[in-house]
Backbone as a printed PyTorch tensor [residue, N CA C, xyz], in Angstrom:
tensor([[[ 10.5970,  -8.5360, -17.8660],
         [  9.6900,  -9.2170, -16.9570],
         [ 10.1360,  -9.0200, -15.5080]],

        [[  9.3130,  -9.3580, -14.8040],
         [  9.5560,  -9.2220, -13.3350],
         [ 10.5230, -10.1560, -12.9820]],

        [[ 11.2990, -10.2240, -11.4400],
         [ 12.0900, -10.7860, -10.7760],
         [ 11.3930, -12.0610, -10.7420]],

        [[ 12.4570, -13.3760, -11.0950],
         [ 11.4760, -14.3190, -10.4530],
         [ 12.1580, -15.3770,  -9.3660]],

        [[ 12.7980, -14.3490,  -8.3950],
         [ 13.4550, -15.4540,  -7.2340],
         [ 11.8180, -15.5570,  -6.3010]],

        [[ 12.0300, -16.2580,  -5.4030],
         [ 11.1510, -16.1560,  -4.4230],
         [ 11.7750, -16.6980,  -3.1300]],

        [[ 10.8330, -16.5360,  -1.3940],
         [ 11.2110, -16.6530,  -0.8180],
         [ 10.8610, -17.7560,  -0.2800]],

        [[ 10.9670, -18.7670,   0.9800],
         [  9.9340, -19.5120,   1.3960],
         [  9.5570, -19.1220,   3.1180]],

        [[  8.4280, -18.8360,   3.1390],
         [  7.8600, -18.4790,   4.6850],
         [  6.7010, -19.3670,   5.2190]],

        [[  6.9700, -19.8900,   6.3190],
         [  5.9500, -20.4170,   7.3230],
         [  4.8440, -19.8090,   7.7150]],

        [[  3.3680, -20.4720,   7.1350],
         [  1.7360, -19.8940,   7.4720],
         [  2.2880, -20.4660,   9.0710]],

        [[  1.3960, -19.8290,   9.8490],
         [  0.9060, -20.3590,  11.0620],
         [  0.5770, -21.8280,  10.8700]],

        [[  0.0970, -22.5350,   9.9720],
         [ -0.6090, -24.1500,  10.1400],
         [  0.3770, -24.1410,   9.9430]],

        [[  1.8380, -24.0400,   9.8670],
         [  3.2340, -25.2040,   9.4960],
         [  3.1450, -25.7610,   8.0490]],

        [[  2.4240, -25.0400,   7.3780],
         [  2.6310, -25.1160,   5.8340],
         [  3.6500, -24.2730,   5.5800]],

        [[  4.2740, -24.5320,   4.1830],
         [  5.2240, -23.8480,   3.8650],
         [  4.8900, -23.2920,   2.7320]],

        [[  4.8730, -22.0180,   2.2260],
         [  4.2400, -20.9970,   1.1800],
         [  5.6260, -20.3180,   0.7010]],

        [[  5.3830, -20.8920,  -0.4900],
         [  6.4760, -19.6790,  -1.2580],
         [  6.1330, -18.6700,  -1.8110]],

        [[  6.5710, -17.8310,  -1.5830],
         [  6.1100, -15.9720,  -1.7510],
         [  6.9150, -15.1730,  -2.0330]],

        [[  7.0610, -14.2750,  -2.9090],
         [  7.9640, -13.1400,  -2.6880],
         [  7.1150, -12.0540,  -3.8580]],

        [[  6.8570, -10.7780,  -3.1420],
         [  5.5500,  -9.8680,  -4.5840],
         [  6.8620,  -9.0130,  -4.9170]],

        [[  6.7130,  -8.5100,  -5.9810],
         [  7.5300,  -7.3630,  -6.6240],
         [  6.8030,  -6.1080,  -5.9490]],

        [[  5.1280,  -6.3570,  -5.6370],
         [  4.5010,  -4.8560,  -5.3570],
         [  3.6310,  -5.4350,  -4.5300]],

        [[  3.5360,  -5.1260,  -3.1010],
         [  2.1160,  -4.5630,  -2.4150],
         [  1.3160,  -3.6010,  -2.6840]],

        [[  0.2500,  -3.8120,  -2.8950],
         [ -1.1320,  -2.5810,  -3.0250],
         [ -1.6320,  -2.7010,  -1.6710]],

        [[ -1.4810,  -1.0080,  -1.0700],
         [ -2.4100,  -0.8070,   0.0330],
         [ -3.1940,   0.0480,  -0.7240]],

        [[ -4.5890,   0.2220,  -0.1340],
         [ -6.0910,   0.5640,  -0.7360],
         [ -7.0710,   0.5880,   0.1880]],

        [[ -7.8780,   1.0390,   0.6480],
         [ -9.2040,   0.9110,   1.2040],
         [ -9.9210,   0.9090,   0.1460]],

        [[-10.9850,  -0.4450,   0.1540],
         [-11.6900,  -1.4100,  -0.6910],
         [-13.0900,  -0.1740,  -0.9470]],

        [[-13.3270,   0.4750,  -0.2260],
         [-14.7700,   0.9210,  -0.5820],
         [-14.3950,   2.3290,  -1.2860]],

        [[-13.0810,   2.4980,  -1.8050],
         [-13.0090,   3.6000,  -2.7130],
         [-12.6390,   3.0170,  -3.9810]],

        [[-11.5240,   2.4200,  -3.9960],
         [-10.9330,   1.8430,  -5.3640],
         [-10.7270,   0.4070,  -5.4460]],

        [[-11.5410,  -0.5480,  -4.8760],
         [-11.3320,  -1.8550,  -4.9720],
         [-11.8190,  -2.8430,  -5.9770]],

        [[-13.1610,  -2.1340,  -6.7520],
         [-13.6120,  -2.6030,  -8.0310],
         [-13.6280,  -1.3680,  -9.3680]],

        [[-12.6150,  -0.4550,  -8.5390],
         [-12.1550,   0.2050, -10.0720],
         [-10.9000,   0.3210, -10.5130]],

        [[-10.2850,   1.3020,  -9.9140],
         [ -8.9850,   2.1750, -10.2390],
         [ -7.6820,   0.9070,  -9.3310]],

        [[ -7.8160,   0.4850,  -8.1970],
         [ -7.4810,  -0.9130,  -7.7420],
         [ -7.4920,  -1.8040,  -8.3070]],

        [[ -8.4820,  -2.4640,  -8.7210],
         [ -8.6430,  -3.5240,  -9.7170],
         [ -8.2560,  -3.4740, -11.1470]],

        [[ -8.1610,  -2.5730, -11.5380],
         [ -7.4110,  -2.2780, -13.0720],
         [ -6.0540,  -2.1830, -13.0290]],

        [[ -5.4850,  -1.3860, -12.0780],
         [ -4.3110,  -1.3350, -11.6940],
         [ -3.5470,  -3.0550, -11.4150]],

        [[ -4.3820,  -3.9130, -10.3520],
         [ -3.5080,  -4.8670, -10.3080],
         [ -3.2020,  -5.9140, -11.7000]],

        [[ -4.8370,  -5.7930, -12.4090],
         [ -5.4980,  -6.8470, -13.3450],
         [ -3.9620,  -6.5100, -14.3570]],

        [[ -3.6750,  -5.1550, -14.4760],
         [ -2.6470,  -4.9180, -15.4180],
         [ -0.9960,  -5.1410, -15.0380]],

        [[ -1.0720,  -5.4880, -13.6690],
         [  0.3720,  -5.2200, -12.6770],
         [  0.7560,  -6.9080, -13.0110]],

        [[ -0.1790,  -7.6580, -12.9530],
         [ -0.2890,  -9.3690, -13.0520],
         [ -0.5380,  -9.6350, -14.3560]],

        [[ -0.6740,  -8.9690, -15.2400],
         [ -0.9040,  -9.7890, -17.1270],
         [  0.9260,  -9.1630, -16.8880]],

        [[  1.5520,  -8.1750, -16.6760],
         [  2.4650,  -8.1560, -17.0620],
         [  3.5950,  -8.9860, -16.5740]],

        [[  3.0130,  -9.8780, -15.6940],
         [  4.0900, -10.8120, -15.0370],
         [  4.6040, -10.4090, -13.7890]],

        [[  4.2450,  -9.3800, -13.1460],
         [  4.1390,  -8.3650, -11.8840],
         [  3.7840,  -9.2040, -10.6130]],

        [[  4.3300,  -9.9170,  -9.5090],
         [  3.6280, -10.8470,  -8.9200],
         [  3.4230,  -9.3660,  -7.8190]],

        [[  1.8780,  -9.1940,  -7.8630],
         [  1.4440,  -8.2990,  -6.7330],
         [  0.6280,  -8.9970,  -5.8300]],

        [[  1.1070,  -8.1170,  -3.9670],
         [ -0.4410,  -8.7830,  -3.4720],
         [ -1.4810,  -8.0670,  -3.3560]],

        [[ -2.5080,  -8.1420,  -3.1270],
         [ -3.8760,  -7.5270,  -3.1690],
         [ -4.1660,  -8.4060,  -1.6830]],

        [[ -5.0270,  -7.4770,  -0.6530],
         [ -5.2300,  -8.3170,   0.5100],
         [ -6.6460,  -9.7990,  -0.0940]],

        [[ -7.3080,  -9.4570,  -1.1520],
         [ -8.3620, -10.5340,  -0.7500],
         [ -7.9510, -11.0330,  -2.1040]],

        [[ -6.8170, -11.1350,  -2.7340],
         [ -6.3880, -12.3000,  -3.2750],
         [ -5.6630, -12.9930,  -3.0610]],

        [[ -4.5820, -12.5580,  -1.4620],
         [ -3.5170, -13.4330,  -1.3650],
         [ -3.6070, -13.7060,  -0.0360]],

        [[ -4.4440, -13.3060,   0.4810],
         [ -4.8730, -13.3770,   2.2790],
         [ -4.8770, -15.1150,   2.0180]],

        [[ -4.4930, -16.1900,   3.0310],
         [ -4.9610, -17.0110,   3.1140],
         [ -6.2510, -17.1940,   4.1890]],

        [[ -7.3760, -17.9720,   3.6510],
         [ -8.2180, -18.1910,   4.3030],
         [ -8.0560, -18.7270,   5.8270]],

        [[ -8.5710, -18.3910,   7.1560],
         [ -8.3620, -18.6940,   8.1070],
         [ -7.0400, -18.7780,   8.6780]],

        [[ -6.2870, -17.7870,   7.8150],
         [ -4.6460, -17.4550,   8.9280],
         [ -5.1290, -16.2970,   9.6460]],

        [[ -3.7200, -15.7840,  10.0200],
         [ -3.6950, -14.5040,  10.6950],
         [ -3.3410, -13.3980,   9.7060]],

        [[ -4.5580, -12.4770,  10.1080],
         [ -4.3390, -11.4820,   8.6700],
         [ -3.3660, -10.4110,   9.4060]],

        [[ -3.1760, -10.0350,  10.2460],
         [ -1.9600,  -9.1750,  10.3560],
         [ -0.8870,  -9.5400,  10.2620]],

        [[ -0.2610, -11.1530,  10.6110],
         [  0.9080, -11.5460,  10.5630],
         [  1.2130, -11.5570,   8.8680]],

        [[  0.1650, -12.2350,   8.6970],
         [ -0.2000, -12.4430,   6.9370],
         [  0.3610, -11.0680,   5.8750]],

        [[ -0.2330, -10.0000,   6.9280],
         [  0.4100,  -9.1000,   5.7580],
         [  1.4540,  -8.1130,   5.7490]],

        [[  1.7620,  -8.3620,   7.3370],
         [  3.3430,  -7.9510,   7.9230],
         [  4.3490,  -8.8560,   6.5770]],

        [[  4.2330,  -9.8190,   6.9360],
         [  4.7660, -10.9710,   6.1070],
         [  5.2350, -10.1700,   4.7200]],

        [[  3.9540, -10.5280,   4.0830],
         [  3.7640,  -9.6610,   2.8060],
         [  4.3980,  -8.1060,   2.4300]],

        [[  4.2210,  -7.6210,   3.3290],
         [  5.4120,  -6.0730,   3.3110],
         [  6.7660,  -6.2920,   3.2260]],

        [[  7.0960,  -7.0590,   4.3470],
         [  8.4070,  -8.2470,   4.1340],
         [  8.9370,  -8.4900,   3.1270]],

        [[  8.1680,  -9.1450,   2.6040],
         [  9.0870,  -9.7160,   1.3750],
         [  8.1420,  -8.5570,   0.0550]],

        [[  8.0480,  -7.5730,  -0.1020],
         [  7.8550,  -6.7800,  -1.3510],
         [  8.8500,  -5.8680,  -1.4310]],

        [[  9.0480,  -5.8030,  -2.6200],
         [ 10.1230,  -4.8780,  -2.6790],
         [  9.1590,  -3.3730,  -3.1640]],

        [[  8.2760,  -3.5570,  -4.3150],
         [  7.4330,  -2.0010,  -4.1860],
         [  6.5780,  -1.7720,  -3.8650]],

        [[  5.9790,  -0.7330,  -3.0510],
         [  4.6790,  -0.2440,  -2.6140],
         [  3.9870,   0.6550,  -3.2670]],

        [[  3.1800,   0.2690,  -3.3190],
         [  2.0860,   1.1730,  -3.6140],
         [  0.9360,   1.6370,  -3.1790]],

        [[  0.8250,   2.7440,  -2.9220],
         [ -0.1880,   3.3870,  -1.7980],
         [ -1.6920,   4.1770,  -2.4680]],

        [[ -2.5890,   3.6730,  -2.2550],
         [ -3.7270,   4.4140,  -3.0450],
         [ -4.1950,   5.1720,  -2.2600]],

        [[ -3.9770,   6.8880,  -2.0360],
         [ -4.8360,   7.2530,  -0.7880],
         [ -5.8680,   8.0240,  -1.5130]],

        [[ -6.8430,   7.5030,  -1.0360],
         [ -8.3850,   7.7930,  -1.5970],
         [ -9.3730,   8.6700,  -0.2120]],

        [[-10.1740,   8.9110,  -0.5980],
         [-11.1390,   9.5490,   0.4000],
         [-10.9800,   9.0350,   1.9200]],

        [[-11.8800,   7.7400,   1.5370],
         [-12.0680,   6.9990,   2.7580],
         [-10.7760,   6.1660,   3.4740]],

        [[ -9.3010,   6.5900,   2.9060],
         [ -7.8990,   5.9760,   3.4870],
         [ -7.8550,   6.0100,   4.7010]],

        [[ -7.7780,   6.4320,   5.2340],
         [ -7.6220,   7.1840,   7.0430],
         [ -8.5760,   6.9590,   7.8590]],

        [[ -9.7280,   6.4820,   7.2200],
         [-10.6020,   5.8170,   7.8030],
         [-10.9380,   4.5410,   8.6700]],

        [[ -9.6590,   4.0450,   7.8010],
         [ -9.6500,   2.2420,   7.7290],
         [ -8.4130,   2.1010,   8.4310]],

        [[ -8.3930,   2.1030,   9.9580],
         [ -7.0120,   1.3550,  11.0040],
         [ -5.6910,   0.7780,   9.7710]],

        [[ -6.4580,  -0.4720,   9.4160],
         [ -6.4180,  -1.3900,   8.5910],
         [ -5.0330,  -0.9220,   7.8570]],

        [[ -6.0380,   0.2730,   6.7940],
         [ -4.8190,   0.8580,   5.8850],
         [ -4.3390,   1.6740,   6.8320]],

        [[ -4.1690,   2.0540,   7.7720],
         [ -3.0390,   3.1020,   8.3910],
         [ -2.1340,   2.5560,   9.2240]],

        [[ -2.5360,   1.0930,   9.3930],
         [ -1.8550,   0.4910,  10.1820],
         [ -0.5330,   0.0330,   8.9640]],

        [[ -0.6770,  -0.4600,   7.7880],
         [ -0.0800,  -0.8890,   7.0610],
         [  0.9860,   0.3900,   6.9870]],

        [[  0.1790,   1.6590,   6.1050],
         [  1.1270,   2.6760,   6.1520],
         [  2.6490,   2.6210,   7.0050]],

        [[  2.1660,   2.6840,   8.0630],
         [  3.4440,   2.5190,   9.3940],
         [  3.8640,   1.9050,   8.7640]],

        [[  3.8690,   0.5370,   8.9970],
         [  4.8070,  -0.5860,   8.6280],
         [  5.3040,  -0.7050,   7.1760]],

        [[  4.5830,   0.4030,   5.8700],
         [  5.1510,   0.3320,   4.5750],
         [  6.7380,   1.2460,   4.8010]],

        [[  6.4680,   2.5060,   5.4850],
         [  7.1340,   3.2470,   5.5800],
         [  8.1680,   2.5780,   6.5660]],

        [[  7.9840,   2.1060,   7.7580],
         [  8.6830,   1.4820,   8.4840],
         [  9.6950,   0.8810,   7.3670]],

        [[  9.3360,  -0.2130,   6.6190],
         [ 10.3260,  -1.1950,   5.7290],
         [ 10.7010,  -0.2620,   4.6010]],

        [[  9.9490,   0.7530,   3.9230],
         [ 10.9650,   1.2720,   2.9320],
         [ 11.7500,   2.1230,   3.6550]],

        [[ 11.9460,   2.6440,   5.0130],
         [ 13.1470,   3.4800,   5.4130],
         [ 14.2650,   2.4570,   6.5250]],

        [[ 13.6600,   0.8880,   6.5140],
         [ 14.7270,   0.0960,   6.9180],
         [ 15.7270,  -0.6050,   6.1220]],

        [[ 15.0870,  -0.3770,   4.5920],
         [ 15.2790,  -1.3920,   3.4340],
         [ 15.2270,  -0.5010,   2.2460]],

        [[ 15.1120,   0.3950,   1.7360],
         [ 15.2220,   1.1080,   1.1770],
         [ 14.2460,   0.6740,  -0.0630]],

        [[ 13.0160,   0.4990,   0.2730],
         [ 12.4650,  -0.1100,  -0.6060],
         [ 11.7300,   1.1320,  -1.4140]],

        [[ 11.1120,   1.0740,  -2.3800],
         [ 10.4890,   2.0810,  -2.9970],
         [  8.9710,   2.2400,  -2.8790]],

        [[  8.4600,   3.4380,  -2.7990],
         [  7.0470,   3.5750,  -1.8620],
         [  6.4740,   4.8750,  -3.0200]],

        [[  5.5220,   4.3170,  -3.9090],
         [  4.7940,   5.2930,  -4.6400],
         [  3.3800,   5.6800,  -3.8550]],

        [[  3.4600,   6.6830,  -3.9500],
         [  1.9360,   7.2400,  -2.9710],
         [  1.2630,   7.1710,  -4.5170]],

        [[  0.0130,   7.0290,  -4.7870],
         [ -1.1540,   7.4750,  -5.9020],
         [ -2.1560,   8.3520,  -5.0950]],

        [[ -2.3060,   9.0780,  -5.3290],
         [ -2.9250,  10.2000,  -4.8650],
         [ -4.1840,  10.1710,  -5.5140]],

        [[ -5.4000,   9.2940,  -5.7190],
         [ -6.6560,   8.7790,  -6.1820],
         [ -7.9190,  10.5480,  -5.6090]],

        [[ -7.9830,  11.0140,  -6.5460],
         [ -8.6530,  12.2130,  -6.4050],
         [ -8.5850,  12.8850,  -4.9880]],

        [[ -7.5910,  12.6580,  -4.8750],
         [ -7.2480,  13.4660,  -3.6790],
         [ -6.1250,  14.5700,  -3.6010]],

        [[ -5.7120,  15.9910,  -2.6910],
         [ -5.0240,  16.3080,  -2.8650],
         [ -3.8670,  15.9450,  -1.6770]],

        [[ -2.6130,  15.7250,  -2.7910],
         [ -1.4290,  15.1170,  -1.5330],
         [ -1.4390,  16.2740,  -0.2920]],

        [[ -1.7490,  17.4570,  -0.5060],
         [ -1.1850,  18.2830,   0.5950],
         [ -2.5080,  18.2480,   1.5830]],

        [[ -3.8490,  17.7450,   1.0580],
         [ -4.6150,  16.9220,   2.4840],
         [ -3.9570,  15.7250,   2.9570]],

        [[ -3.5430,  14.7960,   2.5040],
         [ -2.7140,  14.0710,   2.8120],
         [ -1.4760,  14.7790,   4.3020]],

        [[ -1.1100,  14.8680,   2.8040],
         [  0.2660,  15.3230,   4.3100],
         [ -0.1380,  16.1820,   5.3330]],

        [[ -0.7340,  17.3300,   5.3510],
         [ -1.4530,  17.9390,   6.5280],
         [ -2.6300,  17.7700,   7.1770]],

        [[ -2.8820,  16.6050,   6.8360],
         [ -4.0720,  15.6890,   7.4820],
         [ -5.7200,  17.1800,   7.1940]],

        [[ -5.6260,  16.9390,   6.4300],
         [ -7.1590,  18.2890,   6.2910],
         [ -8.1020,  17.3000,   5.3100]],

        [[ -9.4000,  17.8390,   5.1390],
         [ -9.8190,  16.9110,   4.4410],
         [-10.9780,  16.1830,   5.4950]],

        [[-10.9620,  14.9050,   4.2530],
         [-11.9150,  13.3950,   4.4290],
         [-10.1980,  13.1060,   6.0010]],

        [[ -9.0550,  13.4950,   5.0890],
         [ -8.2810,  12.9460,   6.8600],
         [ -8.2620,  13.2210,   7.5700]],

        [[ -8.4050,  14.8610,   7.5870],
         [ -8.2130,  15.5040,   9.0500],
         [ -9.7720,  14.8850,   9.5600]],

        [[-10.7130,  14.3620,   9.0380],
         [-12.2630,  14.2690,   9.3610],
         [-11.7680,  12.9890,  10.2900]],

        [[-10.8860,  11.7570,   9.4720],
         [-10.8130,  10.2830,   9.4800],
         [ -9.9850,  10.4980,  11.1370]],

        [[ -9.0630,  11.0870,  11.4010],
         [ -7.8850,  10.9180,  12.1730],
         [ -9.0420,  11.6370,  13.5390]],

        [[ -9.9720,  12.5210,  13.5680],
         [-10.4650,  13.7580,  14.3870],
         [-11.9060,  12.1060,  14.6800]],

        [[-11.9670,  11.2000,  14.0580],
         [-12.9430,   9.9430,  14.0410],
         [-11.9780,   9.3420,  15.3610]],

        [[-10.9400,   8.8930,  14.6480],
         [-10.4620,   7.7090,  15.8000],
         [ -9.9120,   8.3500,  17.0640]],

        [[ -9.6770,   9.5470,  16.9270],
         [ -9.1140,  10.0510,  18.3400],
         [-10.1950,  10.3280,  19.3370]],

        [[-11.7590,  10.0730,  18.8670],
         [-12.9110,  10.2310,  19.6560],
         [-12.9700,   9.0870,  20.8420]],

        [[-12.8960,   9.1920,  21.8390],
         [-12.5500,   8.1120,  22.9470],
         [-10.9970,   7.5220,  23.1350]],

        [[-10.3950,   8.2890,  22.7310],
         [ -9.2950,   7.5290,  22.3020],
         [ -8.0740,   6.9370,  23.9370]],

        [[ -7.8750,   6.3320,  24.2600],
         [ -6.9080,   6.2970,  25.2400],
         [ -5.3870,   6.1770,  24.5600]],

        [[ -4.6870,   6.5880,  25.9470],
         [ -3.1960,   6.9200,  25.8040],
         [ -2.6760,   6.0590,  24.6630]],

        [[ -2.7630,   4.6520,  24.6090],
         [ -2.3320,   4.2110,  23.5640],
         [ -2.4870,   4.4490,  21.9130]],

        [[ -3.7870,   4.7740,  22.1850],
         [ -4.6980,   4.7780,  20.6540],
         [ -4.3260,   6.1890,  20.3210]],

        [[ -4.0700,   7.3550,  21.0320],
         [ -3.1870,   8.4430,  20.8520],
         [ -1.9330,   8.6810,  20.3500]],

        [[ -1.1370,   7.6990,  21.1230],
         [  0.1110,   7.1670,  20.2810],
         [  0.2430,   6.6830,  18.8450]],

        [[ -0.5300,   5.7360,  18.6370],
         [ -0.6120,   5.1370,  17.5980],
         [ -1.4430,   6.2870,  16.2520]],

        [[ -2.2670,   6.8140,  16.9570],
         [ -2.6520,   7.8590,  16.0540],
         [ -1.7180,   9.3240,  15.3540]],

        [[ -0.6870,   9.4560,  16.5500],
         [  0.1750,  10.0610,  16.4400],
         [  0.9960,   9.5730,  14.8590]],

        [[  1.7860,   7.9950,  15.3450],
         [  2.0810,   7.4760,  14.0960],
         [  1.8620,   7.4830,  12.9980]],

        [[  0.3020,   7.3800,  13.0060],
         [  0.1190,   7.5300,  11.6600],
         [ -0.3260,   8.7220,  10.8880]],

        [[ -0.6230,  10.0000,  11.7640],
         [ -0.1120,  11.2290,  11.5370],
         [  1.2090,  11.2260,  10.1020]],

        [[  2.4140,  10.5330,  11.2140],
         [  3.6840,  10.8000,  10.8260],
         [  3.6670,   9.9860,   9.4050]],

        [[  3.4570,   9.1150,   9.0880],
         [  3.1740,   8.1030,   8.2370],
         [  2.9400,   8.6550,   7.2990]],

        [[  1.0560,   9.3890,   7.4620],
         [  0.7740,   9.7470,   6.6910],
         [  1.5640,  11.4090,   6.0160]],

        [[  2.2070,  11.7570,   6.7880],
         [  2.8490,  13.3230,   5.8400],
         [  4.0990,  12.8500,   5.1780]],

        [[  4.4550,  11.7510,   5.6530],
         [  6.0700,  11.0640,   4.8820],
         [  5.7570,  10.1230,   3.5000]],

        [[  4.4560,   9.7210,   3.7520],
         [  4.3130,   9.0550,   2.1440],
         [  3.6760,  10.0780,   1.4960]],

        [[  2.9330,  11.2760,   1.8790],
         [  2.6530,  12.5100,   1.2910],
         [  3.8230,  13.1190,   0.6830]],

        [[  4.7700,  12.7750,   1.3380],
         [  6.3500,  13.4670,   0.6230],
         [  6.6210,  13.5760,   0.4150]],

        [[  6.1910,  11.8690,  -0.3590],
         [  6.9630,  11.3010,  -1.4320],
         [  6.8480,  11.4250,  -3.0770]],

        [[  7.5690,  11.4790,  -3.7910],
         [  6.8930,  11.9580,  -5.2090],
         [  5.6970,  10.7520,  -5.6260]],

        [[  4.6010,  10.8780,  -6.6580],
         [  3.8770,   9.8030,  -7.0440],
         [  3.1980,  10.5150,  -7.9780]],

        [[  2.0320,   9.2390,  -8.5660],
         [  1.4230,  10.3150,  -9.3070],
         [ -0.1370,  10.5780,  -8.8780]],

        [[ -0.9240,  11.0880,  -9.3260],
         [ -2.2690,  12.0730,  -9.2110],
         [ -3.3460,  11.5090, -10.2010]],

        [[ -4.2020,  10.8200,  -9.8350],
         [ -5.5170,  10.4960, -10.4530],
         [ -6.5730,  11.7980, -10.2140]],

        [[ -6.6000,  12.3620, -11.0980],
         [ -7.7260,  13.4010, -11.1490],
         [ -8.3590,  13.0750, -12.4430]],

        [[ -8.8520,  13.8860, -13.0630],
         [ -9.5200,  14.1660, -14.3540],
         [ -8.5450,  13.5060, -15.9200]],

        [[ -7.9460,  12.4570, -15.2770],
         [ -7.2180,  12.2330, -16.5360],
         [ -7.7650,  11.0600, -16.8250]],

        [[ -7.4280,   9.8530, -18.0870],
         [ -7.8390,   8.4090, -18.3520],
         [ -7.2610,   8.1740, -17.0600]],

        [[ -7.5890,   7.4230, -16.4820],
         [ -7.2490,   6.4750, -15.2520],
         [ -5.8880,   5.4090, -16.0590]],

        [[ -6.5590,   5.0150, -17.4050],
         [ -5.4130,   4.0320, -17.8810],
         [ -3.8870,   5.0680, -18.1330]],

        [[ -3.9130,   5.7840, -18.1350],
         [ -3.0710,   6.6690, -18.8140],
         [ -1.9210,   6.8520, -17.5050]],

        [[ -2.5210,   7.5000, -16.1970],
         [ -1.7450,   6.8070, -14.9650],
         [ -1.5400,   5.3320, -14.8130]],

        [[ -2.2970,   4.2170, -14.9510],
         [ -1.7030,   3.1990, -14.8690],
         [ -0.5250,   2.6200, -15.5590]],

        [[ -0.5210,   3.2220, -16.8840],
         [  0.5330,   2.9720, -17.7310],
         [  1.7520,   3.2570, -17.2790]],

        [[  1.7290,   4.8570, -16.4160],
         [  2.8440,   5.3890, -15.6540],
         [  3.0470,   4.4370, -14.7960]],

        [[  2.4960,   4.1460, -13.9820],
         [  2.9460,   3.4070, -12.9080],
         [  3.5450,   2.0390, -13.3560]],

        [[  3.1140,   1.5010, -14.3920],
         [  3.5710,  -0.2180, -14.7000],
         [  5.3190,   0.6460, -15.5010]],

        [[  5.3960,   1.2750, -15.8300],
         [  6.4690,   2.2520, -16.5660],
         [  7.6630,   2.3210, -15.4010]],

        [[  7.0310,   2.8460, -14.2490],
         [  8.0970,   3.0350, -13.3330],
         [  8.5450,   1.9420, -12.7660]],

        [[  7.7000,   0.7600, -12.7240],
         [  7.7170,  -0.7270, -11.8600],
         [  8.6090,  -1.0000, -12.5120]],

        [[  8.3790,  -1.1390, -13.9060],
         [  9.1720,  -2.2540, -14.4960],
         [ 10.8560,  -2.1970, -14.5080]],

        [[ 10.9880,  -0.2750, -15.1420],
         [ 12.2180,   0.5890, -15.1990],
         [ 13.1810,  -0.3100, -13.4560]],

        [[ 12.3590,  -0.2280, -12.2940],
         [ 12.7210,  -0.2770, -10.8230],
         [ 13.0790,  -1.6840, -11.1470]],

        [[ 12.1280,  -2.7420, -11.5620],
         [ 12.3690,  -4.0730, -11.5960],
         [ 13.4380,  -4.5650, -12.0330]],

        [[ 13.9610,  -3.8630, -13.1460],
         [ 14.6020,  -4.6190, -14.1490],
         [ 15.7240,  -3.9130, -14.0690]],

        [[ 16.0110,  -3.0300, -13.1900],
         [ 17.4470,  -1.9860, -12.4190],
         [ 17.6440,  -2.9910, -11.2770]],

        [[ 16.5380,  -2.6790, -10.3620],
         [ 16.7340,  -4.0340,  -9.0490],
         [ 17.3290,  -5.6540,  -9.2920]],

        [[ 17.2580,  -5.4880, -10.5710],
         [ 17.5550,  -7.5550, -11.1060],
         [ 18.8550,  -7.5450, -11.5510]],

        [[ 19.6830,  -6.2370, -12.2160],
         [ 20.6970,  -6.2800, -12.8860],
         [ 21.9940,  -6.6870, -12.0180]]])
């Protein structure tokens, strides 16, 4: 079974929330959020897996960036779904940074899923990304250049990384892999 310490962190209202996920899921919702996402977590949580998902653990009316800075914080695995529309969404590229940021401050573990996509569009930004990244740099000022830069970098370093490949296979058949590697990580990380 999963780890079951937890941490305790302060919402903005001065409530006190105890939290700690074994796995963050980053995802952009309009590719895999009522399929290959949602099966993935539905199975990450029967197994005792405390994952977050942004619109199941977001609290209502906080701050959703602090909210899920937070949440990167205290996870120890990531998991990255890069799908079509990834690079599209600030949102998820903003996270990226900051996944990669904490697994190369913390040595945390960072599975890319490569959701019908190929990693080497990924990492060389070609593609739905080179399309997504060639989107936000349209008007872009000095800052938003920078930051686009970042996630350039982001994105070819979780491309890097080994994971696995949703193509033409059962979808369950990768999920199985992945709850396989969690658990193997979990239950090494607890010893």
């Amino acid at each position: 079974m999963a780890s079951s310490s937890t941490h305790t962190i302060t919402a903005s209202s001065s409530t006190t929330i105890s939290r700690n996920y074994d796995v963050f899921l980053s995802f952009t919702g309009c590719d895999t959020r009522k399929n290959f996402t949602d099966h993935l977590y539905t199975t990450l949580t029967a197994y005792g897996i405390r994952t977050f998902r942004d619109d199941e653990e977001l609290e209502k009316g906080g701050d959703i960036a602090s909210d899920l800075s937070r949440a990167m914080e205290e996870s120890t695995i990531f998991l990255i779904v890069f799908s079509k529309n990834y690079a599209y969404s600030r949102w998820c590229l903003n996270e990226l940074v900051k996944i990669i940021e904490v697994m190369n401050q913390k040595e945390r573990l960072v599975l890319p899923i490569f959701y019908h996509v190929d990693p080497s569009d990924v990492r060389n930004q070609r593609g739905s990304f080179g399309e997504a990244l060639a989107y936000h740099k349209r008007g872009a000022n000095q800052e938003k250049k920078e930051m686009i830069q970042k996630w350039r970098t982001a994105l070819k370093e979780g491309a890097n990384l080994s994971g696995c490949h949703v193509d033409n296979q059962y979808e369950t058949e990768v999920v199985k892999e992945i709850i396989d590697i969690i658990m193997r990580r979990l239950n090494n990380h607890n010893l």
